[in-house]
Each structure stands twice: as structure tokens, then as C-alpha cells.
N, C-alpha and C positions, 0 to 999 in steps of 0.2 A: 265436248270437242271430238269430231268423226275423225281420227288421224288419218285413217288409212281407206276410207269409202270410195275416195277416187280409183285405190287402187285396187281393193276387194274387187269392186263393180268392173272395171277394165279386165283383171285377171277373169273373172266369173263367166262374163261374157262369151269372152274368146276361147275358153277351157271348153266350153260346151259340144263342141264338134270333137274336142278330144276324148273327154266322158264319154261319148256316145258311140266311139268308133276304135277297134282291136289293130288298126294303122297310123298313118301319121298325115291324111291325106290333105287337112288345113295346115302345114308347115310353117308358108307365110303367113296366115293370120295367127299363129301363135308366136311367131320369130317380132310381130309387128308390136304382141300382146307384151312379151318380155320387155321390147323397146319403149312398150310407156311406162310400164308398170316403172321399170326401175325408173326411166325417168322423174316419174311424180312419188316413188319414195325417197332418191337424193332429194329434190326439193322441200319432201317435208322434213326431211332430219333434217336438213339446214336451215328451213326458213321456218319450224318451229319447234324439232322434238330438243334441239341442240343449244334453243335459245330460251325456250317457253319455262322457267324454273318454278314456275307456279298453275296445278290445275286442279279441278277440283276433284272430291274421291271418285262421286260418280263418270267423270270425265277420265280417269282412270281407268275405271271397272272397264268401261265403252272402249276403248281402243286397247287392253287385254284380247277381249273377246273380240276384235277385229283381227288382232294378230294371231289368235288361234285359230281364225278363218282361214287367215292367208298363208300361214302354215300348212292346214289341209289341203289347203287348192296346189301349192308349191311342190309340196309328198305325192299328192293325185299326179302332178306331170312332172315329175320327178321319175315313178315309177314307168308310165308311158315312151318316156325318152329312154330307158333302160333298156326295156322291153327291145323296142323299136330296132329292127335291123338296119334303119334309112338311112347313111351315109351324105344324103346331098347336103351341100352348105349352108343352108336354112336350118336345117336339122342340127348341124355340126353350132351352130352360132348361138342356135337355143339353149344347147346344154352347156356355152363355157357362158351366156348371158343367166343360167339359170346358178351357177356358181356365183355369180358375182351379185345376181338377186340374195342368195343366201347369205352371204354375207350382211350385207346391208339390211337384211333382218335381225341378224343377231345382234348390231349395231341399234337396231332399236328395242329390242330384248332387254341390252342393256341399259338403255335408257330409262324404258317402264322401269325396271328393278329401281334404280336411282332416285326418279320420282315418288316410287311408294315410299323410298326412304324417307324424301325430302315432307312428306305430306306427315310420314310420322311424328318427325321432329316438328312439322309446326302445329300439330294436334296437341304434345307434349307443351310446347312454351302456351298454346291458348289454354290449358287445362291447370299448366300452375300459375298464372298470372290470377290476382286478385280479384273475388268476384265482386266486390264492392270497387270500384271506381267515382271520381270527380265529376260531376256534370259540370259544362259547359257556358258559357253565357258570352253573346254575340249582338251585337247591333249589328246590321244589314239593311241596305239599299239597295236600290236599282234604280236609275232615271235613264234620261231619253232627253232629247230634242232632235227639232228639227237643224238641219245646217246654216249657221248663220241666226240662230235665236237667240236670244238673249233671256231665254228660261226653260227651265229642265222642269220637267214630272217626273215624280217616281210612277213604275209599270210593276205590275206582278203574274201573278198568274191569269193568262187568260185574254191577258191585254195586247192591240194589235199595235204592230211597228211597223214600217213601210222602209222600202227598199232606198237607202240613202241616208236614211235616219241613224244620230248617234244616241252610243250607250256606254253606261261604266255602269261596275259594280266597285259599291264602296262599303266597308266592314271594318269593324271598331271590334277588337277584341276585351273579353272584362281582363282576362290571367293570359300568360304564354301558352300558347298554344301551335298544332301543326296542321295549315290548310290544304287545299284542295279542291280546287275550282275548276271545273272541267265543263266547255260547252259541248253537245250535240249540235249541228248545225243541220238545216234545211237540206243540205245536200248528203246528211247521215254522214257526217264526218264527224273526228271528237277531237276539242282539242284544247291541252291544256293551257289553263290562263293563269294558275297558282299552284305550286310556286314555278317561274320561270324568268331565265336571264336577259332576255331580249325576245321585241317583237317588232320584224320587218325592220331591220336595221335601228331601233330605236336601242338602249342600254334601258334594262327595268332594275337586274337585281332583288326579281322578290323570291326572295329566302325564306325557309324556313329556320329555326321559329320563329311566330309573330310575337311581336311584343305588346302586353298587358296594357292599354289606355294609348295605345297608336293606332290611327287613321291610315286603312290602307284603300286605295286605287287602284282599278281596276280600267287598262291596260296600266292608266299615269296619272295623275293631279293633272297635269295640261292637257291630256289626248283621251280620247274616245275611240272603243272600236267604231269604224261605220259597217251599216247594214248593206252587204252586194247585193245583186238581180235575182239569187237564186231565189226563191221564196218556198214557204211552207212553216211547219210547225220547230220550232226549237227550242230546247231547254239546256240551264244551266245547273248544275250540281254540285252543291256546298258542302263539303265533309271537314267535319273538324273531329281533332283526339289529341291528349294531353301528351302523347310518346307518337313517334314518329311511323307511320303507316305503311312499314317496308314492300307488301304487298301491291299498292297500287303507287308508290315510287319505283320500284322493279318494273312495272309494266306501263311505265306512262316513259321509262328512261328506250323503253325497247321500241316502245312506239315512233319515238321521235329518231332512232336508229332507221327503223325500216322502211322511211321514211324519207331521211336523209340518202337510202341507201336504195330507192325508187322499189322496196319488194315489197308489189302488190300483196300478193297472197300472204304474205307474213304479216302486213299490216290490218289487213281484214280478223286476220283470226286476232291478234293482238288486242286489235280496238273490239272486239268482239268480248274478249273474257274479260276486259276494261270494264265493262258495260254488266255482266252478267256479275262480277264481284260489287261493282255498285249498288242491283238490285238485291242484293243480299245482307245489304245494311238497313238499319232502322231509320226510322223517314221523322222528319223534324217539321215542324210550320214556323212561317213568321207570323206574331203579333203586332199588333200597334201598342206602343212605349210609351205612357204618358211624363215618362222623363227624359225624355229626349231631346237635346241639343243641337239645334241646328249645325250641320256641317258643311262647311261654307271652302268654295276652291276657286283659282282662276282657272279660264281657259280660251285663248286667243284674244286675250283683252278683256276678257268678259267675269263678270263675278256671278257666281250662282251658288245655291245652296239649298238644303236639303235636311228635312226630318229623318230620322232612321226608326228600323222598326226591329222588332226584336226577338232573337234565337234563343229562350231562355231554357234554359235547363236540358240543353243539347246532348242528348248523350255520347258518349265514346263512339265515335267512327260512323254518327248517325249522318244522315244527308236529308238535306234540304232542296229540293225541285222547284224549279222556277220554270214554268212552261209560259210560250207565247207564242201569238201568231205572226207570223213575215210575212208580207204581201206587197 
């Protein structure tokens, strides 16, 4: 996670005429460089350093070493404005603009501090939590039809789906457990489909914990997501663990905040470390279950039903990919 590149790079930039020169003759391009820089570091402390309670060490180290960038460069014209005998209000605007950059440095100073703590303490509870753990056991499907069919296929990896076409996923837990379903879509969007209270005004209610020998549906037993116009590649991602996943519950609660709350850039970096903490889990396959019991559901009149196939021996917080093609 680059915290601070926008602003390194901006500040870097427009420093360069001042590096180079015992005056102050670029004024306005440095009165211009204060007005982004602080700009896009409010933004980050609010739309991530102040929200983001989880990163990784390396994503630590990375924006340390940005801030001791942006430190030097702050000291370099720091000392230049000192210096400077220039009086005009350009000049005057720099220096009480370069006070309030300082601030807002140390405000992320202390933030890094805070994070290293927070990283320590989650190092401590993964180091004494049990190294033997419970695997897993899942039945899972995915089917499809067309609108107005009166019969569903299961799809898996690989398989194409066209734009219009409906889809559920449906999963049978063996014990309690806590899911985690989250789509990539076609338009690189992520979006949670488990657990969640409602979709497009409908009531869902899927909670966590699942229950041991219950049938759950995916959006509903009656409804189907349908497939829009966008087309391309999309997968869906299955994570199950016997204790509750605070980490990508923390960032899937933040995601649907900044969101709600139309911040772009908050949301990107969000769904971004969504993504990068997913592929850091162990990867699971479905089997074909030669004990499997049809699972049978209505939907707009219609009965249909379904083989399920099998997640067995899923480890703690492993995931499952289901890739397909939209067209």
C-alpha cells in the first residue's frame, strides 16, 4: 500500500527548481506544490490512514520509507524558505502552508506508530492460537439457467455464462461454521454476497454462523442474481474457518461504508487489500460427492434441483475460486 506516492511524486517534482537554485524564483509552482501535496495527504489520512486498521508488515515498511522521503523533501524546503529573504505572498503562504503540511505529517507519524502496534498484537494472537486446527467439510454448487427455463446446470470453473443469464450459489455446511463469499465481477468490482442483510431492497439476513446440516442460497431459495451487459472474466470466492474472520469482516464492513459514502479512492485501496489478503490464503478445489443428495428449491413457479459437489477437508480460512467467463 504506496500511502504517500501521490504526494512524494508531486512534492519531488516541483522541489526540483528549488534544489537547484540559492532563490526562490519558482514561488508559484511551489505555493501550487504545498496546495496538492496537503491536499492529497488530508485525503489519505481520511480516506485511508484513519480508517485502514489492517495492513500488511511489508505495506508498513513501504509507507515508513515514504515518510522519511517526505520528511527530507519537507526539511530541504523548509531550510530554503528560512533562508529566503522573499516577502511576497506566495512565499508568505508557503511557509504558514508548509506548517500545516507539518502537522499533518506527524498526524500520520502517528498513525504508522499505531499500526505497527496493531500488526504486533495480531502477530501475538496468530502465534498463540493452536497450531492443529478442525478442517472443514462443505457441499457446494453453482447453477445457471437461462430466463424463463424450467432447468438449471451446475457451472464451474471455466464455464461460459451470457449476459442475462441467472445464477445462485448454494452450500450445505457439514459443522458451524463462518462464510464468506465474495464476487469479482467483469467490471473489477468486489462484492459481498455472504454474509449480508439485504440485496436491492430484498431482506436476506445471512448471518453468520452457518448452521451444521442447513441449505443455504445464494442471493435467496426464490431469486437469482442475473448476469448485466458488462462482460468479461469473473470469479467467486469461498472462504470458510471454524472462528470468526475479523480481518476480512473489518474490511468487507469498510468497503460497503465508502461506498455508501461515494469515496472513490478509499474504495479502490479497500477492495484492493480485500483482494491481496484473499490471495494469501490457501486454495481449496471442489470434488464430485458420490453421496450427494439432490437439492431441490422453487423459483417463480418452477421446481429445480441440483447435485452438490464437494469442499472436503477445507482448511481454516482457505478459499475456494470459481472462475468463469461473461459474455
Amino acid at each position: 500500500m504506496k500511502i504517500f506516492n501521490g504526494l512524494v511524486l508531486a512534492l519531488g517534482v516541483s522541489f526540483m527548481p528549488l534544489h537547484n537554485a540559492t532563490a526562490l524564483p519558482a514561488a508559484a509552482a511551489g505555493k501550487f506544490a504545498l496546495d496538492v501535496g496537503r491536499g492529497v495527504l488530508v485525503d489519505l489520512i481520511s480516506d485511508a490512514i484513519k480508517e485502514m486498521n489492517f495492513v500488511t508488515p511489508a505495506a508498513l515498511v513501504d509507507q515508513k520509507k515514504q515518510l522519511a522521503e517526505l520528511q527530507a523533501r519537507v526539511a530541504d524546503l523548509q531550510q530554503k524558505l528560512t533562508q529566503s529573504k522573499d516577502s511576497s505572498p506566495d512565499v508568505v503562504w508557503m511557509r504558514e502552508g508548509l506548517v500545516k503540511l507539518q502537522a499533518l505529517y506527524a498526524q500520520a507519524q502517528d498513525r504508522t506508530s499505531i499500526l505497527e502496534k496493531e500488526l504486533a498484537l495480531l502477530r501475538k494472537i496468530q502465534l498463540d492460537k493452536p497450531t492443529v486446527q478442525p478442517r472443514l467439510d462443505f457441499q457446494v454448487s453453482y447453477v445457471t439457467r437461462k430466463p424463463k427455463s424450467s432447468t438449471s446446470v451446475a457451472f464451474g470453473n471455466g464455464s461460459v455464462l451470457q449476459s442475462g443469464d441467472l445464477y445462485k450459489v448454494i452450500f450445505t455446511p457439514k459443522q458451524d461454521a463462518y462464510i464468506y463469499v465474495f464476487q469479482l465481477d467483469s467490471a473489477n468490482k468486489l462484492e459481498v454476497l455472504f454474509p449480508v442483510k439485504e440485496v436491492d431492497g430484498f431482506m436476506l439476513n445471512h448471518v453468520n454462523p452457518v448452521k451444521a446440516g442447513k441449505t443455504y442460497f445464494l442471493p435467496k431459495e426464490d431469486i437469482s442474481y442475473p448476469l448485466d451487459t458488462q462482460t468479461g472474466s469473473e470469479q467467486i470466492y469461498f472462504i470458510a474457518s471454524s472462528e470468526p474472520d475479523t480481518v476480512l469482516e473489518h474490511l468487507a464492513k469498510l468497503l460497503e461504508q465508502a461506498r455508501k459514502q461515494q469515496r472513490a479512492p478509499a474504495e479502490k485501496l479497500i477492495q484492493a487489500q480485500l483482494m491481496q489478503v484473499m490471495k494469501t490464503k490457501g486454495f481449496a478445489a471442489l470434488v464430485n460427492d458420490s453421496d450427494s443428495q439432490p437439492v431441490q428449491w422453487q423459483e417463480q413457479g418452477q421446481h429445480f434441483s441440483t447435485l452438490q459437489q464437494r469442499l472436503k477437508d477445507l482448511c481454516q480460512g482457505c478459499v475456494q475460486v470459481m472462475s468463469f467467463e461473461h459474455r
